[in-house]
TIDOSE-133117 format. One line per field, with one value per residue (C-alpha): residue number from 0; residue in three letters; chain; x, y, z. Coordinates in nm, 4 decimals, decimal comma, padded with zeros to 6 digits. Layout:
residues N
nr: [NUM / ...]
rest: [Ala / ...]
kette: [A / ...]
c1: [X / ...]
c2: [Y / ...]
c3: [Z / ...]
end
This chain:
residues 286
nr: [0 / 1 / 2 / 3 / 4 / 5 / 6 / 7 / 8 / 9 / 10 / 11 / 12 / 13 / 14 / 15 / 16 / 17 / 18 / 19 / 20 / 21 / 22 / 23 / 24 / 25 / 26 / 27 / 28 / 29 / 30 / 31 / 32 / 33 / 34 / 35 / 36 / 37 / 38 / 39 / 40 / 41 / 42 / 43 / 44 / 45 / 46 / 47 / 48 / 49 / 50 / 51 / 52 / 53 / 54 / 55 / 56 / 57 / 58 / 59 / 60 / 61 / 62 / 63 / 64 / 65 / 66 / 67 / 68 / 69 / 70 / 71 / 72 / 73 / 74 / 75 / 76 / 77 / 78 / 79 / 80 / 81 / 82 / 83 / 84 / 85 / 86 / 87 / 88 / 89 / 90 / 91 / 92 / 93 / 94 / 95 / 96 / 97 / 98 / 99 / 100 / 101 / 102 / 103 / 104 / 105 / 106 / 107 / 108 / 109 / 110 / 111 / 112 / 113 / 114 / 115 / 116 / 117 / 118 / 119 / 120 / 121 / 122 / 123 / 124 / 125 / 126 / 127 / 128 / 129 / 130 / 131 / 132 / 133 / 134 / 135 / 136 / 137 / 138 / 139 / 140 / 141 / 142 / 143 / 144 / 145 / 146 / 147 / 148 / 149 / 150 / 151 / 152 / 153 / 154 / 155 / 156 / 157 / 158 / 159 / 160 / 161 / 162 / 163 / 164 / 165 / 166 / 167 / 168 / 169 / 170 / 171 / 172 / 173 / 174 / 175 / 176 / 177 / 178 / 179 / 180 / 181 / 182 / 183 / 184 / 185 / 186 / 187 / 188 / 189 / 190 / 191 / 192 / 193 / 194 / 195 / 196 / 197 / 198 / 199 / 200 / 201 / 202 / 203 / 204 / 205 / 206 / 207 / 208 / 209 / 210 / 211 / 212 / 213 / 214 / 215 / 216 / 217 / 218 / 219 / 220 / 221 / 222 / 223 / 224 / 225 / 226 / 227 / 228 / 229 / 230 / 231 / 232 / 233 / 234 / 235 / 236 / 237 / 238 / 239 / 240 / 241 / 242 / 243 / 244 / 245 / 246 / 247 / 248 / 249 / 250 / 251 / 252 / 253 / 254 / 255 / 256 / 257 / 258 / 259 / 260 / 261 / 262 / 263 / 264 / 265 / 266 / 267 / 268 / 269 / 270 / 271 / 272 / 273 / 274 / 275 / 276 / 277 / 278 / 279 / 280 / 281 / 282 / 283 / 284 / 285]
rest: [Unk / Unk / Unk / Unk / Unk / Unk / Unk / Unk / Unk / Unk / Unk / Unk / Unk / Unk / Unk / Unk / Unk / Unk / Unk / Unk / Unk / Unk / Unk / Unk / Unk / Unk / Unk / Unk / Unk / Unk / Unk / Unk / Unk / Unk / Unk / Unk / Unk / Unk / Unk / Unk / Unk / Unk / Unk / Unk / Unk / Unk / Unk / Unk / Unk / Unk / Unk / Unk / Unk / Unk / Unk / Unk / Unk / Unk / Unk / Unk / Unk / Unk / Unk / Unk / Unk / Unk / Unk / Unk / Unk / Unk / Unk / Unk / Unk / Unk / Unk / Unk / Unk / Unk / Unk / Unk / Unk / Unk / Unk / Unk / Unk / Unk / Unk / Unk / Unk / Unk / Unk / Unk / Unk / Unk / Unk / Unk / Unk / Unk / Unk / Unk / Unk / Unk / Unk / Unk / Unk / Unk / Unk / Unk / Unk / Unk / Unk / Unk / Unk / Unk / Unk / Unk / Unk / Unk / Unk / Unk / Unk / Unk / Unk / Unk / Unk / Unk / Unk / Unk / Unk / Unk / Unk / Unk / Unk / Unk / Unk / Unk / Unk / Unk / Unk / Unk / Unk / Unk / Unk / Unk / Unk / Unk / Unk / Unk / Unk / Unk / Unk / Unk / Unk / Unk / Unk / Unk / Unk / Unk / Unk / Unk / Unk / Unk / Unk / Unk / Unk / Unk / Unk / Unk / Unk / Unk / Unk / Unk / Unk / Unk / Unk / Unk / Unk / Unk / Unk / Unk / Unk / Unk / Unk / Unk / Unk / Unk / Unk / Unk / Unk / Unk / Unk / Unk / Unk / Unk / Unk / Unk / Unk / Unk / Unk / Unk / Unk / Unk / Unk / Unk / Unk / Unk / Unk / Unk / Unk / Unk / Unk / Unk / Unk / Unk / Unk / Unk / Unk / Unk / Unk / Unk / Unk / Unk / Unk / Unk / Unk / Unk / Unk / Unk / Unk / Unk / Unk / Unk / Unk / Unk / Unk / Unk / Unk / Unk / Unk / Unk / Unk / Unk / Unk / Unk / Unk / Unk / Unk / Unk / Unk / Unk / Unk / Unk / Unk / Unk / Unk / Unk / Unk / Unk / Unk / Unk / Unk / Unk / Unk / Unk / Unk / Unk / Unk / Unk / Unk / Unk / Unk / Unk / Unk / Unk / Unk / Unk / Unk / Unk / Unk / Unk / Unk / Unk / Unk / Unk / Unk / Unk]
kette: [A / A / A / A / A / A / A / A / A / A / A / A / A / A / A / A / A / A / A / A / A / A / A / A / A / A / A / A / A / A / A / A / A / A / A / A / A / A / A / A / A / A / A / A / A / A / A / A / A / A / A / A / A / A / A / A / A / A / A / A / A / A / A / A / A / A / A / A / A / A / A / A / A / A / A / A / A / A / A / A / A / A / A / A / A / A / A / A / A / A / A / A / A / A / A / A / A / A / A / A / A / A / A / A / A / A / A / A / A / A / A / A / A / A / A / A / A / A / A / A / A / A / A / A / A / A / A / A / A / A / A / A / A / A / A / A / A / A / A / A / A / A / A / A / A / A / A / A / A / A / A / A / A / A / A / A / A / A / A / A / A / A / A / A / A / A / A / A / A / A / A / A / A / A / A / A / A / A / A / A / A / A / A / A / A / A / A / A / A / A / A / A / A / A / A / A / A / A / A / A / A / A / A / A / A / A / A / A / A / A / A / A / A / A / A / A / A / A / A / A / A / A / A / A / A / A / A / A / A / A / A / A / A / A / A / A / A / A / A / A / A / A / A / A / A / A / A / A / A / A / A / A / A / A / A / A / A / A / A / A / A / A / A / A / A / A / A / A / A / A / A / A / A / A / A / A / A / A / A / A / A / A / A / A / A / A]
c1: [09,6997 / 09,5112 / 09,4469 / 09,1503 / 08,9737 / 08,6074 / 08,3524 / 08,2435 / 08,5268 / 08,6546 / 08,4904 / 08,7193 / 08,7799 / 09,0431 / 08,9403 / 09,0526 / 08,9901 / 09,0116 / 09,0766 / 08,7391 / 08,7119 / 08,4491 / 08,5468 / 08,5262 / 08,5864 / 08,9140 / 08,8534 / 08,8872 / 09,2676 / 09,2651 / 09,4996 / 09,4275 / 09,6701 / 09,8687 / 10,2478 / 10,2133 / 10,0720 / 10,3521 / 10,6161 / 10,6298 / 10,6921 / 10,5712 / 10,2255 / 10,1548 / 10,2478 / 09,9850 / 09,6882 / 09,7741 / 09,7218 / 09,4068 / 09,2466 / 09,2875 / 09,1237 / 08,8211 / 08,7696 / 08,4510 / 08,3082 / 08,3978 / 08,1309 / 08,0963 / 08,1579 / 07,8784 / 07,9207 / 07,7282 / 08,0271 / 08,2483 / 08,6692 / 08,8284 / 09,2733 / 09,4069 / 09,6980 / 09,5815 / 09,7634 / 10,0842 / 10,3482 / 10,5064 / 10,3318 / 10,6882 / 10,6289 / 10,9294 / 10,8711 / 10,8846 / 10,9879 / 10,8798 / 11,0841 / 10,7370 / 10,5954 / 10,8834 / 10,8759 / 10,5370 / 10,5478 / 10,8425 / 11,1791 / 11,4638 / 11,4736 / 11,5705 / 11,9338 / 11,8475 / 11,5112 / 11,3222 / 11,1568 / 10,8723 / 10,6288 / 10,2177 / 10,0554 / 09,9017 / 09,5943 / 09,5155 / 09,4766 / 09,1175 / 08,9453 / 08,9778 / 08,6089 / 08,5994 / 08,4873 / 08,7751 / 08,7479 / 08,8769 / 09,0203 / 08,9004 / 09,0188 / 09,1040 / 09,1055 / 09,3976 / 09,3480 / 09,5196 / 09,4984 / 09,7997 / 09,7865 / 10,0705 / 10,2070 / 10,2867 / 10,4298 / 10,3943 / 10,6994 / 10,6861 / 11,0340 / 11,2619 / 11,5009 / 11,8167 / 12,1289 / 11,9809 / 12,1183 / 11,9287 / 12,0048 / 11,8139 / 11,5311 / 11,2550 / 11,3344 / 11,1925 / 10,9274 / 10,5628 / 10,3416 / 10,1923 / 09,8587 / 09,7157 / 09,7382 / 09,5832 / 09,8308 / 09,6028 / 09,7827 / 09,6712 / 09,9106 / 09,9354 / 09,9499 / 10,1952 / 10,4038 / 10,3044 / 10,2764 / 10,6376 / 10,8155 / 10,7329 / 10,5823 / 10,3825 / 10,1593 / 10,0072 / 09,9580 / 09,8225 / 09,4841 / 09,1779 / 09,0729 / 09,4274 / 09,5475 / 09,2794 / 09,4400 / 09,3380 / 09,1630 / 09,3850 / 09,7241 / 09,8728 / 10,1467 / 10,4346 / 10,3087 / 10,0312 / 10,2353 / 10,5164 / 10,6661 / 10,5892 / 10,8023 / 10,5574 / 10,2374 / 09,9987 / 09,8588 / 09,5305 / 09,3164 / 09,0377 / 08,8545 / 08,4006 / 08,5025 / 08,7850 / 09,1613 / 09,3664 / 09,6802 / 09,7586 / 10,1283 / 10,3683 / 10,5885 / 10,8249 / 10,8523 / 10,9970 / 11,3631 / 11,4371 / 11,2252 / 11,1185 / 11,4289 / 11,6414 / 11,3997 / 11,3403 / 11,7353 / 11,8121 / 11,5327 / 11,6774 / 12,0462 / 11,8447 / 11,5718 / 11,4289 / 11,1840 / 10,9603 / 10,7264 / 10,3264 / 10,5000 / 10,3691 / 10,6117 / 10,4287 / 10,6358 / 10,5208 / 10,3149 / 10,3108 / 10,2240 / 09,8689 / 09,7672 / 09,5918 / 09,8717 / 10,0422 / 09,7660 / 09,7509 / 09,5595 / 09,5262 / 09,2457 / 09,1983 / 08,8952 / 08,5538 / 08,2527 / 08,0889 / 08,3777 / 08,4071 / 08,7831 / 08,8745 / 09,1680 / 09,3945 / 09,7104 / 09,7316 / 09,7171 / 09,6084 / 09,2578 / 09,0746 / 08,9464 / 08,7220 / 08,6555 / 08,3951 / 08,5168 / 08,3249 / 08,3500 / 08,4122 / 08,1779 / 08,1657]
c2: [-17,6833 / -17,4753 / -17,6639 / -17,5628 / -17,7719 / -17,6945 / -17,7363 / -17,6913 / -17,6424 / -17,9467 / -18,2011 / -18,0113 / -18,1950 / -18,1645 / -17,9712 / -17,8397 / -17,5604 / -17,6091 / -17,4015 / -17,2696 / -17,1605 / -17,4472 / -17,6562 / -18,0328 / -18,2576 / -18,4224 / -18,7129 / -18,9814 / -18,9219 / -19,0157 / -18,7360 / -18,3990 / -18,1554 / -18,1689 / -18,2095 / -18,6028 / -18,4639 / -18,2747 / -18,4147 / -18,6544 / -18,3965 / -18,6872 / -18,6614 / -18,3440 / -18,5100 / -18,8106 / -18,5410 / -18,4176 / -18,7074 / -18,8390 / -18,5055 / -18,5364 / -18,8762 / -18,7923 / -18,4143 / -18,4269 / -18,7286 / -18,5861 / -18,4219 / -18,0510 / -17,7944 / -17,5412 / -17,1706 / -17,1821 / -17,4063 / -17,2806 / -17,2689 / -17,3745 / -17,3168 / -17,4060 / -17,5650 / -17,8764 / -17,8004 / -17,6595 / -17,7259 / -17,3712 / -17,0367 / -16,7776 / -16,4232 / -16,1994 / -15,8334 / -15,5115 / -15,6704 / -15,3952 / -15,0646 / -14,8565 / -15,0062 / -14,9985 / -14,6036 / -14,5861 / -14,7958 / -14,5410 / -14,8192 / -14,8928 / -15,0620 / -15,4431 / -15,5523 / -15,8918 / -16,0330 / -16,0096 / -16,3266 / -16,3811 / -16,6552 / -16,6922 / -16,9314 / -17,1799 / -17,1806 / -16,8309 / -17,0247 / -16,9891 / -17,0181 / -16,7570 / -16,6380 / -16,6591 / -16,4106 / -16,1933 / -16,1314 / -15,8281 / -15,9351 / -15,8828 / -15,5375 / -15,4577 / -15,0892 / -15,1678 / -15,4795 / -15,3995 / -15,5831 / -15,6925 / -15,8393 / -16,1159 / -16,3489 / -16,6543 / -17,0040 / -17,3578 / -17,5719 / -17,8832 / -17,9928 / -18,0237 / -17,7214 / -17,7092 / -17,4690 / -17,4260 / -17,1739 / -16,9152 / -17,1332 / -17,4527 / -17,2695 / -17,2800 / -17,6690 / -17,6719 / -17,4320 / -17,6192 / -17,3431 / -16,9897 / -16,8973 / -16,5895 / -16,4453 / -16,1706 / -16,1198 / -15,9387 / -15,7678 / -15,5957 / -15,3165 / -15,2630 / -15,6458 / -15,6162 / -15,2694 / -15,1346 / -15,4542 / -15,5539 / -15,8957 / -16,0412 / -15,9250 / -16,2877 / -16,1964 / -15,9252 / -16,1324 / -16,4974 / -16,4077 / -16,6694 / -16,6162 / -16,3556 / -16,6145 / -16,6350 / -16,8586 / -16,9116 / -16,9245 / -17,2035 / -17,2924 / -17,2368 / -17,4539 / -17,2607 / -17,3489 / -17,1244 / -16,8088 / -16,7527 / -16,4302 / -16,4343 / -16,1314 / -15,9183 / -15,9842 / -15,7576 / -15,7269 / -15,5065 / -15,4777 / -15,2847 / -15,1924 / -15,1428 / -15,0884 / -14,9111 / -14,9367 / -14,9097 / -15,1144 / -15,1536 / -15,2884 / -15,5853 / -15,8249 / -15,6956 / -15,4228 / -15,6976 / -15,6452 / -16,0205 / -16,2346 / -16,5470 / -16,7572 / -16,5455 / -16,5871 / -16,9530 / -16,9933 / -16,7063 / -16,9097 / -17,2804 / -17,1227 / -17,0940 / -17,3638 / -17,6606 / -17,5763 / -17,8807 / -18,0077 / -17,7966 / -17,5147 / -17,1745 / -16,8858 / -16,5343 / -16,3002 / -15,9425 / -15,6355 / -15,3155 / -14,9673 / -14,9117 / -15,0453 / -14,9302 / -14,8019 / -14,6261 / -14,3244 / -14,0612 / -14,0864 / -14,4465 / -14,6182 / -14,9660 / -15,2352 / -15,2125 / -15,4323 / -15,4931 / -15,3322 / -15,5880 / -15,6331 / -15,7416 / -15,9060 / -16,0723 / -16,1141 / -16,1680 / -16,5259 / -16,6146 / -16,5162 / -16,3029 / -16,3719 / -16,1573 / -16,1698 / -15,9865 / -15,8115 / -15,8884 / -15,7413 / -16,0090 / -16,1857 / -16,4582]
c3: [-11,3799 / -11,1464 / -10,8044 / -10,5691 / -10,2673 / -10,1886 / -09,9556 / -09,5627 / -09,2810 / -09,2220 / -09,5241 / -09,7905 / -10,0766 / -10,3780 / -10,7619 / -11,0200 / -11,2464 / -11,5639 / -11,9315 / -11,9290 / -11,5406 / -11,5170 / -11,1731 / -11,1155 / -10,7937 / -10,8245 / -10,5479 / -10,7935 / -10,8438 / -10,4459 / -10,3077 / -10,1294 / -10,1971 / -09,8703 / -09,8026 / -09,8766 / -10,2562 / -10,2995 / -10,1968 / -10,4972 / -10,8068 / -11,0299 / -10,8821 / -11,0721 / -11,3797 / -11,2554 / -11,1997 / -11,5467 / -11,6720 / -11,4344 / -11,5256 / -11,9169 / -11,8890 / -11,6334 / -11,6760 / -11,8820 / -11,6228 / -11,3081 / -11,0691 / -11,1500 / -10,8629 / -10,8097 / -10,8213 / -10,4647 / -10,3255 / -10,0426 / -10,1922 / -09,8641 / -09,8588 / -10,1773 / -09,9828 / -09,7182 / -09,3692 / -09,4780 / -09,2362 / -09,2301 / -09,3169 / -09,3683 / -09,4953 / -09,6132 / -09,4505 / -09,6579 / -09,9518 / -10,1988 / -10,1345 / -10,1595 / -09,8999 / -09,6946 / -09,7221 / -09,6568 / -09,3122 / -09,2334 / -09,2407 / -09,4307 / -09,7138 / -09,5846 / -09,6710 / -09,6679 / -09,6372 / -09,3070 / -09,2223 / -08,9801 / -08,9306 / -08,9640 / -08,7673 / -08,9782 / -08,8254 / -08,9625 / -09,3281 / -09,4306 / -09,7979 / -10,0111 / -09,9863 / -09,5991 / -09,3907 / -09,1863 / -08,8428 / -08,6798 / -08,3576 / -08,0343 / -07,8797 / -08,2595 / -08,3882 / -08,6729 / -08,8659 / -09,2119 / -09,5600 / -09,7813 / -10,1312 / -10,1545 / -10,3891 / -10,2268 / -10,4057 / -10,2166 / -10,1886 / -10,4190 / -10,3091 / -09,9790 / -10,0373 / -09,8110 / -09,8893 / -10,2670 / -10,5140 / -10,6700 / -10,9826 / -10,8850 / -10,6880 / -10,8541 / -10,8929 / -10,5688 / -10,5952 / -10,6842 / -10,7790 / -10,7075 / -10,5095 / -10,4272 / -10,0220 / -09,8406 / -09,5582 / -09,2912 / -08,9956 / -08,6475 / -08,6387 / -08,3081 / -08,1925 / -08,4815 / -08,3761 / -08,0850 / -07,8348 / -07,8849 / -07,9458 / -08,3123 / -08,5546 / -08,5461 / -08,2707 / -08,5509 / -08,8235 / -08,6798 / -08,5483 / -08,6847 / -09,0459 / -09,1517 / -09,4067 / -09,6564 / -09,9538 / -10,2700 / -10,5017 / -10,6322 / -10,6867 / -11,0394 / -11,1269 / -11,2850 / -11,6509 / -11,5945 / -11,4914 / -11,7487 / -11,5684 / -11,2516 / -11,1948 / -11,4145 / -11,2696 / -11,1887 / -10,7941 / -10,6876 / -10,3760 / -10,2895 / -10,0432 / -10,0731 / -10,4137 / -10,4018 / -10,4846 / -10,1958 / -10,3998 / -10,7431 / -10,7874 / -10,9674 / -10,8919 / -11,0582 / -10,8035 / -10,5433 / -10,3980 / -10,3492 / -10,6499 / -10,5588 / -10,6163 / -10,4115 / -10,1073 / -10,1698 / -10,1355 / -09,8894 / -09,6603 / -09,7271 / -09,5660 / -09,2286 / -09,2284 / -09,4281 / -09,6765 / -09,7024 / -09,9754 / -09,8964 / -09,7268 / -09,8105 / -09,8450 / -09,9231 / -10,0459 / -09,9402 / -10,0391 / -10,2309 / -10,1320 / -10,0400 / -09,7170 / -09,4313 / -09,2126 / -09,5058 / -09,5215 / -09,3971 / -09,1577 / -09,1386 / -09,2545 / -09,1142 / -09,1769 / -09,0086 / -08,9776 / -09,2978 / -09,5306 / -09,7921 / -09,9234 / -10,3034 / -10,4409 / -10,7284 / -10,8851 / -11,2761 / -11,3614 / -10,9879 / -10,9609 / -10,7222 / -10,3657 / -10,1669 / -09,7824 / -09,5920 / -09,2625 / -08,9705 / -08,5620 / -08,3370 / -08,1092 / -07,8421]
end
């Protein structure tokens, strides 16, 4: 299944996408998809079932609809760092050991279609195409064997970053990567039916048309069960977290010289199997 919410900034409601990319308001099954949703694995099985049976009577959602986060107030945004050896050598460090870990604030998460604002005092806000997969069950101390037991489904993230809040200003990387509107999410969630390799998937970006990244996830030094257990050694990984899961080559920092977003530019995005996104960049203003 391919789960979506829609509509204005706080009045989001649940969807779904269905076979034929048509969209319809899934209200009627009575759940948004939030950390109550999926914390009960059985639910999914539920909506299966709910949307089998109602599909063809529930309301339609219009192409002129606003997607809002796939993902209803996740309790933890974490983000692995330089997690594909390209882009490591391209931002000029060593190829990680283990995975680096750092945190985006979860009120960064906008829809997929949002807007992006360059921060105030900005000259370096950078894109990032990223695979990230939403927890569907409490993972502590896992193996890499049982980890995608835990692991929900996969949704498409564009993991903006001021470089210099990020780099240059020092402390963590977090202050870089939370500012409003740097987590657009979405389209939808897949469930992991819908993505049979999701270490061969295809990842693009572009930027007013053109490609700034084209890479896989098969290019990633720790795959997604070895981050979803390497994480649940050091914290709780709870049912509607997000974990995103890094970038390939490509982004702004990485070229020579830099090239980094300005009013207007309009940025383009997908991953195979997760649909595409698309967020205008715009100065900000008080």
């Amino acid at each position: 299944m391919k789960l979506l919410r829609f509509g204005p900034e706080g009045s989001e409601k649940p969807g779904l996408q269905l076979e034929d990319g048509s969209r319809i308001d899934a209200s009627g099954f009575g759940m948004d998809w939030d950390p109550d949703f999926f914390a009960d694995p059985s639910n999914l099985d539920k909506l299966a079932e709910w949307s089998s049976a109602n599909a063809s009577s529930a309301p339609a959602i219009g192409d002129d609809e606003r997607l809002a986060p796939a993902v209803a107030r996740p309790g933890k945004l974490v983000c692995i760092g330089l997690n594909y050896s390209d882009h490591a050598k391209e931002a000029g460090m060593e190829i990680p050991k283990e995975p680096i870990i750092f945190f985006k604030a979860t009120s960064a998460i906008v829809g997929p279609n949002d807007p992006v604002t360059i921060p105030k005092n900005s000259e370096k806000t950078d894109w990032e195409v990223e695979l990230a997969f939403v927890i569907g069950k409490k993972a502590s101390y896992v193996s890499e064997e049982d980890a995608l037991d835990h692991v929900a489904g996969y949704v498409l993230h564009n993991d903006y970053s001021e470089r210099e809040f990020q780099i240059e200003r020092g402390g963590q990387w977090v202050k870089g990567k939370s500012c409003d509107t740097f987590a657009p999410l979405g389209p939808f969630v897949a469930t992991k039916e819908e993505i049979p390799d999701i270490n061969n998937c295809r990842m693009w970006l572009t930027v007013n048309g053109e490609t700034k990244q084209d890479g896989n996830t098969g290019t990633m030094i720790f795959d997604v069960p070895t981050v979803v257990s390497y994480l649940s050694q050091f914290m709780s990984l709870e049912p509607g977290d997000v974990v995103t899961t890094g970038t390939p080559p490509g982004v702004g920092m990485g070229f020579d010289p830099p090239q980094y977003l300005k009013d207007g530019d309009v940025v383009k995005l997908g991953i195979e199997g997760l649909g595409e996104s698309s967020q205008v960049a715009q100065a900000w203003c008080e």
